[in-house]
N, CA, C and O atoms as a GROMACS GRO file, in nm:
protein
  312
    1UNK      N    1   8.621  10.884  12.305
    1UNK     CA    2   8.749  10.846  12.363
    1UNK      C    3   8.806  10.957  12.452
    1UNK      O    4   8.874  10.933  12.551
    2UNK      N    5   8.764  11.118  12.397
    2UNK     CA    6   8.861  11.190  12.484
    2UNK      C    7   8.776  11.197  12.619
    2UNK      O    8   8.837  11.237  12.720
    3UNK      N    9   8.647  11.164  12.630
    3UNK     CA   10   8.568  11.201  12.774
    3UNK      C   11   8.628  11.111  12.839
    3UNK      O   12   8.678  11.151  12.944
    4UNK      N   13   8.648  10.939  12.802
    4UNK     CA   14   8.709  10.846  12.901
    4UNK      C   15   8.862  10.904  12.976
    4UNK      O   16   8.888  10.894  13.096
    5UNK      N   17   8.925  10.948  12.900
    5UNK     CA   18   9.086  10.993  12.906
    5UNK      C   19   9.046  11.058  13.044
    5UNK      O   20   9.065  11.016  13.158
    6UNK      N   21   8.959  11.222  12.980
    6UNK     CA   22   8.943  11.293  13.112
    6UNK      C   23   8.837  11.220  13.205
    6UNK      O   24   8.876  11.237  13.321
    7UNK      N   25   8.745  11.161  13.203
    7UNK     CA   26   8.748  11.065  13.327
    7UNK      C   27   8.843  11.022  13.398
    7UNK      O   28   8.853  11.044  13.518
    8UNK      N   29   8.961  10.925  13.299
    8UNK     CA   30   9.036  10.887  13.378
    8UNK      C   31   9.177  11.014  13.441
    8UNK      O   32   9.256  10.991  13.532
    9UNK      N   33   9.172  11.093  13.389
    9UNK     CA   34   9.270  11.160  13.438
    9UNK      C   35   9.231  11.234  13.600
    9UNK      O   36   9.296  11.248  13.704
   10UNK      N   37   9.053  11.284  13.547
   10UNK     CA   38   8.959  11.315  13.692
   10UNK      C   39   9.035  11.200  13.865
   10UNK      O   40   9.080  11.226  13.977
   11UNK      N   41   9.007  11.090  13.788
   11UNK     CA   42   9.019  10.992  13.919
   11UNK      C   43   9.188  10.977  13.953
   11UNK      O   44   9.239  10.922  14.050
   12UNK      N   45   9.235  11.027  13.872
   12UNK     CA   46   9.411  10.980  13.906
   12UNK      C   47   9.442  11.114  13.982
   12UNK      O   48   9.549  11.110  14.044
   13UNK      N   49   9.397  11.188  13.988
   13UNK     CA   50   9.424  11.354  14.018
   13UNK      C   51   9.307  11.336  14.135
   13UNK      O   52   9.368  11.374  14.234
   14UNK      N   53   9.192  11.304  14.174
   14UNK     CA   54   9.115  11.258  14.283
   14UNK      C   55   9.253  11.136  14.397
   14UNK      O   56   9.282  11.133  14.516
   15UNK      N   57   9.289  11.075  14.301
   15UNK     CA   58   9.327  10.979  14.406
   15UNK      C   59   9.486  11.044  14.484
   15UNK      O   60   9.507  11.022  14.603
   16UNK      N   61   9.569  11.109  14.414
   16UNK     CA   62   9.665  11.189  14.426
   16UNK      C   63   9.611  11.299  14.543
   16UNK      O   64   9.702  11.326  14.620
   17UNK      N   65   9.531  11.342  14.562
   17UNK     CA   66   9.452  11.445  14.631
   17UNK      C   67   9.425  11.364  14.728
   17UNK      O   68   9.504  11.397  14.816
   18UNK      N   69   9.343  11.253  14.777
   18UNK     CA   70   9.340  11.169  14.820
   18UNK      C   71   9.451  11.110  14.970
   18UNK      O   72   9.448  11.119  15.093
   19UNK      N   73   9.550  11.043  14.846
   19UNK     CA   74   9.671  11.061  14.864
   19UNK      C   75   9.797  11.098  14.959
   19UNK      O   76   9.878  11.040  15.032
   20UNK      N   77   9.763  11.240  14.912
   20UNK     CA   78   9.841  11.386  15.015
   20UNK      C   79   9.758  11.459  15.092
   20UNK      O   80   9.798  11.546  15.170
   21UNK      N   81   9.621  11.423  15.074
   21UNK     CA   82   9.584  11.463  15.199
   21UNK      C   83   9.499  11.623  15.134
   21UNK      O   84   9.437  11.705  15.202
   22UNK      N   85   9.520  11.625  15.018
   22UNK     CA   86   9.462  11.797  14.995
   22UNK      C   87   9.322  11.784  14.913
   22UNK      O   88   9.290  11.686  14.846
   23UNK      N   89   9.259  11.881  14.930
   23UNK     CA   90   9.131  11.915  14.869
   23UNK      C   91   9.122  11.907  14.742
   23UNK      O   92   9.003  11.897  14.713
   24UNK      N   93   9.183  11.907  14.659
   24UNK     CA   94   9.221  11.871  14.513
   24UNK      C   95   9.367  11.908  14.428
   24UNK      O   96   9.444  11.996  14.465
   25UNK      N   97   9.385  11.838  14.331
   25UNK     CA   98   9.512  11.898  14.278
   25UNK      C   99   9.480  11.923  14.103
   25UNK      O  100   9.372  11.898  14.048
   26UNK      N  101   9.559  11.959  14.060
   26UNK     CA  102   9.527  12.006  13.921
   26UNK      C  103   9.636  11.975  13.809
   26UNK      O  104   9.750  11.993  13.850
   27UNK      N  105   9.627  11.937  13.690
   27UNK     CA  106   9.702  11.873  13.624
   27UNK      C  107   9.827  11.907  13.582
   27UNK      O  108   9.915  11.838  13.530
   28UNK      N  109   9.822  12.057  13.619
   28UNK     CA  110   9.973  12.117  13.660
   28UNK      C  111  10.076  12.149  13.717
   28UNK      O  112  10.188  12.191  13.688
   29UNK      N  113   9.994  12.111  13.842
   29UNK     CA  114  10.037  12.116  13.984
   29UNK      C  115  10.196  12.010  13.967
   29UNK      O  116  10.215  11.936  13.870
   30UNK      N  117  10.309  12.029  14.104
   30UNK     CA  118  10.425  11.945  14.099
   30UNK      C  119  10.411  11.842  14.251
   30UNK      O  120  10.412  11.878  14.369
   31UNK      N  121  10.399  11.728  14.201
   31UNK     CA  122  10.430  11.619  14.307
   31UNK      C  123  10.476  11.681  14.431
   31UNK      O  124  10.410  11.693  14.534
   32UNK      N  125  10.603  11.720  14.410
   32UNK     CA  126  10.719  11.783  14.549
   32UNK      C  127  10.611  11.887  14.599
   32UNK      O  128  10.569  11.883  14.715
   33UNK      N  129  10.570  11.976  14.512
   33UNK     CA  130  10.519  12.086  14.588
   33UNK      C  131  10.404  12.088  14.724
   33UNK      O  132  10.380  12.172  14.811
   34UNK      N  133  10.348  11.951  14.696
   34UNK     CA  134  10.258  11.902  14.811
   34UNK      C  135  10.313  11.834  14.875
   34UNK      O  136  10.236  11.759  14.935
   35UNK      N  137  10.453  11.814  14.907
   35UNK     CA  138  10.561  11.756  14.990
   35UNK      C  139  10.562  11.585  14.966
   35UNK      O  140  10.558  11.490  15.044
   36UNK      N  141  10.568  11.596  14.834
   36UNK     CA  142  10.540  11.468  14.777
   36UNK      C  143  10.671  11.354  14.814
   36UNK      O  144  10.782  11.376  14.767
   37UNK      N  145  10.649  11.241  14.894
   37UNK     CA  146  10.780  11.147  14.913
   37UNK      C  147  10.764  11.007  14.828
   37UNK      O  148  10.653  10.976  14.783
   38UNK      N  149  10.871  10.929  14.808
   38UNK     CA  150  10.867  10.788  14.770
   38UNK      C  151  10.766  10.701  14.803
   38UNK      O  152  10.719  10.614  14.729
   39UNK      N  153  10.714  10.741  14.976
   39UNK     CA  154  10.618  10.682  14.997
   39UNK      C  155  10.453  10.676  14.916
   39UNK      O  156  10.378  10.582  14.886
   40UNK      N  157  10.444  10.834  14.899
   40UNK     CA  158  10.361  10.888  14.863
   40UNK      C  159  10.350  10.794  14.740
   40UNK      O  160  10.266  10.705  14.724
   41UNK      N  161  10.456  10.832  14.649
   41UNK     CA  162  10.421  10.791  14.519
   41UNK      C  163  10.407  10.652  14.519
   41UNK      O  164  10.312  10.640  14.442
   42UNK      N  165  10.440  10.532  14.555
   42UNK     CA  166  10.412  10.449  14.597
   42UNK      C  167  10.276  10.430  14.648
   42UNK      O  168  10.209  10.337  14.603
   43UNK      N  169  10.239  10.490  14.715
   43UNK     CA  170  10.098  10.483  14.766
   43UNK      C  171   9.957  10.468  14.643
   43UNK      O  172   9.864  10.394  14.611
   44UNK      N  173  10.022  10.595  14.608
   44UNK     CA  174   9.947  10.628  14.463
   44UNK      C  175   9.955  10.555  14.391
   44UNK      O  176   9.846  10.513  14.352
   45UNK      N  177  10.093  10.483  14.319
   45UNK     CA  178  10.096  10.407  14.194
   45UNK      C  179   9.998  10.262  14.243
   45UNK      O  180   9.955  10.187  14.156
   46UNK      N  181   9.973  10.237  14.388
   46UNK     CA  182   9.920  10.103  14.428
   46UNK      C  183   9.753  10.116  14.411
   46UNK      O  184   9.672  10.039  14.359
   47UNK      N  185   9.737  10.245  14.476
   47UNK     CA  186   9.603  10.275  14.440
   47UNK      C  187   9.552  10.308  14.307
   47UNK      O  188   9.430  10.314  14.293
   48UNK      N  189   9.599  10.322  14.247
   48UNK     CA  190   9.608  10.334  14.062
   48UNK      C  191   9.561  10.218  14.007
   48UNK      O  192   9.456  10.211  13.944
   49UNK      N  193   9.628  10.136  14.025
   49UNK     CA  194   9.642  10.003  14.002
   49UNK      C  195   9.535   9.936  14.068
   49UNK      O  196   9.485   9.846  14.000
   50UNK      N  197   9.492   9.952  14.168
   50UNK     CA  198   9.385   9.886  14.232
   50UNK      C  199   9.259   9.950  14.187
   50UNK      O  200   9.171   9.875  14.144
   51UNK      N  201   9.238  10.083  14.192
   51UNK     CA  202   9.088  10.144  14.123
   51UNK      C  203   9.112  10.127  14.005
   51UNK      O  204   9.028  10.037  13.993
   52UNK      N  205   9.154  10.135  13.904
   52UNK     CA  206   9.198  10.208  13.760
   52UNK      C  207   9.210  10.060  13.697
   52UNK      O  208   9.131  10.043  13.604
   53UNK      N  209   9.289   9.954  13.726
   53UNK     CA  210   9.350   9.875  13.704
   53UNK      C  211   9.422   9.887  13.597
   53UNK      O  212   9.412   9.823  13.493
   54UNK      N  213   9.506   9.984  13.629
   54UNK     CA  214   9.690  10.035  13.515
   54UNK      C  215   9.763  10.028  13.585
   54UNK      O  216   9.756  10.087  13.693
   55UNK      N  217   9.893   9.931  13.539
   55UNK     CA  218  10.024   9.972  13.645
   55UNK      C  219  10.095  10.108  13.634
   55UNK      O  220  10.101  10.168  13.526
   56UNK      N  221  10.143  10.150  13.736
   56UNK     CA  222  10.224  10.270  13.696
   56UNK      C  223  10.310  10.233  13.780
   56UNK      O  224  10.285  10.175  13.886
   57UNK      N  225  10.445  10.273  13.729
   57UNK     CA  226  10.553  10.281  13.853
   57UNK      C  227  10.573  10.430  13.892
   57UNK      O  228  10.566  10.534  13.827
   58UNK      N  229  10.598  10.404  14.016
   58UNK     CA  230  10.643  10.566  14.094
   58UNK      C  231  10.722  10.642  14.038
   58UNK      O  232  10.706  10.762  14.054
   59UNK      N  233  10.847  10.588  13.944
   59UNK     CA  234  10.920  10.636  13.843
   59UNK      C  235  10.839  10.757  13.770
   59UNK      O  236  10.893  10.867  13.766
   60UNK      N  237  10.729  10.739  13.720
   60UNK     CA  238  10.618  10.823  13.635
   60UNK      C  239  10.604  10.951  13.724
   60UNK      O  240  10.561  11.053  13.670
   61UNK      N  241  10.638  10.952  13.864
   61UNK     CA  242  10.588  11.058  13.924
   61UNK      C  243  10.787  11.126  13.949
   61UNK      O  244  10.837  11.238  13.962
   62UNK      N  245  10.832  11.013  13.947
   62UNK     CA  246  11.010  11.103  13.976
   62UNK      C  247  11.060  11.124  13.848
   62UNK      O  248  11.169  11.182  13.846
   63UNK      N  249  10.996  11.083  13.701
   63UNK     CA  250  11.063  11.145  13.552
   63UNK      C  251  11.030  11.247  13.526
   63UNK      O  252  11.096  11.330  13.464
   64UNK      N  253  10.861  11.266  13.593
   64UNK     CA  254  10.797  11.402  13.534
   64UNK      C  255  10.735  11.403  13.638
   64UNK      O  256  10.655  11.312  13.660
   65UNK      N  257  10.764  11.538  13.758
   65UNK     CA  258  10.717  11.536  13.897
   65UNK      C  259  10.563  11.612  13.846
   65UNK      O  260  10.482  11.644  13.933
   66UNK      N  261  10.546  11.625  13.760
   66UNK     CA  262  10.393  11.689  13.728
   66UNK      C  263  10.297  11.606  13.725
   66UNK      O  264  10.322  11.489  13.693
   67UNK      N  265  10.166  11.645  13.757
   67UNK     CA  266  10.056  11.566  13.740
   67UNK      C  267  10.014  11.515  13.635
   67UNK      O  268   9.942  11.415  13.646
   68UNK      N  269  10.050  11.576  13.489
   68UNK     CA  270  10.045  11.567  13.352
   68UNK      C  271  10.112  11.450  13.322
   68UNK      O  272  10.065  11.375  13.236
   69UNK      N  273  10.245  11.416  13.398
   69UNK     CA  274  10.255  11.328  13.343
   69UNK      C  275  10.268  11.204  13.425
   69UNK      O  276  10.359  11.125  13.399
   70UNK      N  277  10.184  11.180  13.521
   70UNK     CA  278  10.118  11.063  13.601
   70UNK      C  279   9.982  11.031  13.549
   70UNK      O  280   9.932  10.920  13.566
   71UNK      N  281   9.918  11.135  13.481
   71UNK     CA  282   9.806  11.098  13.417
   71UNK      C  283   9.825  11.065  13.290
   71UNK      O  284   9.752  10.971  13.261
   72UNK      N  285   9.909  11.110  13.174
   72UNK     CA  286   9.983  11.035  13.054
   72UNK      C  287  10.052  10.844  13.126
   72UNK      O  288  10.018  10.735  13.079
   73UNK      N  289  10.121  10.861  13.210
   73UNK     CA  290  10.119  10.698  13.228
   73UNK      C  291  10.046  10.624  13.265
   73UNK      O  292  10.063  10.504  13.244
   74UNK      N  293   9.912  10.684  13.351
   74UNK     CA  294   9.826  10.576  13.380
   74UNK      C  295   9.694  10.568  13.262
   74UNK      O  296   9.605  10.492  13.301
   75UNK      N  297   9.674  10.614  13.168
   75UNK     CA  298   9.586  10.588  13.052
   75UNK      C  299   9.625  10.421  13.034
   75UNK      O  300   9.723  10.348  13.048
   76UNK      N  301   9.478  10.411  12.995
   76UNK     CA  302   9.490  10.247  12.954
   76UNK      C  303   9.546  10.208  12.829
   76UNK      O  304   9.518  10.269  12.726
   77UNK      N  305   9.651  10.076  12.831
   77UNK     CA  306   9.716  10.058  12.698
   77UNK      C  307   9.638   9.981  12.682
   77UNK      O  308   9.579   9.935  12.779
   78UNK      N  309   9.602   9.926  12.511
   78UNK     CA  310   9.532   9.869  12.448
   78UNK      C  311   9.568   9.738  12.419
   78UNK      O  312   9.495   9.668  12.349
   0.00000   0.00000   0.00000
């Protein structure tokens, strides 16, 4: 179970990178700090949802601007 998690956390942090345009980001890293906008997160929560198939709302990235916890909301619920 924990290799799937970090799989999935790999591809949410790939797609975030993606995303904004940067060479990678890291699970500590802050949304804003890569000049992160509404759009952005939006972008992301759609592509989430489309590879991953988890909803996330963009909310997940404006409660906790960290990567930690965009990858805690997009884990699959059971």
């Amino acid at each position: 179970m924990e290799q799937r998690q970090d799989d999935q956390a790999h591809r949410v942090l790939r797609i975030v990178a993606d995303v904004l345009g940067r060479a990678e980001v890291h699970i500590g890293d802050n949304f804003y700090d890569f000049g992160g906008t509404s759009l952005h997160a939006m972008r992301i929560c759609a592509r989430i949802e489309r590879e991953l198939e988890v909803r996330v709302s963009p909310a997940a990235l404006f409660d906790d601007d960290t990567m930690s916890g965009l990858v805690v909301a997009a884990r699959p619920r059971p």
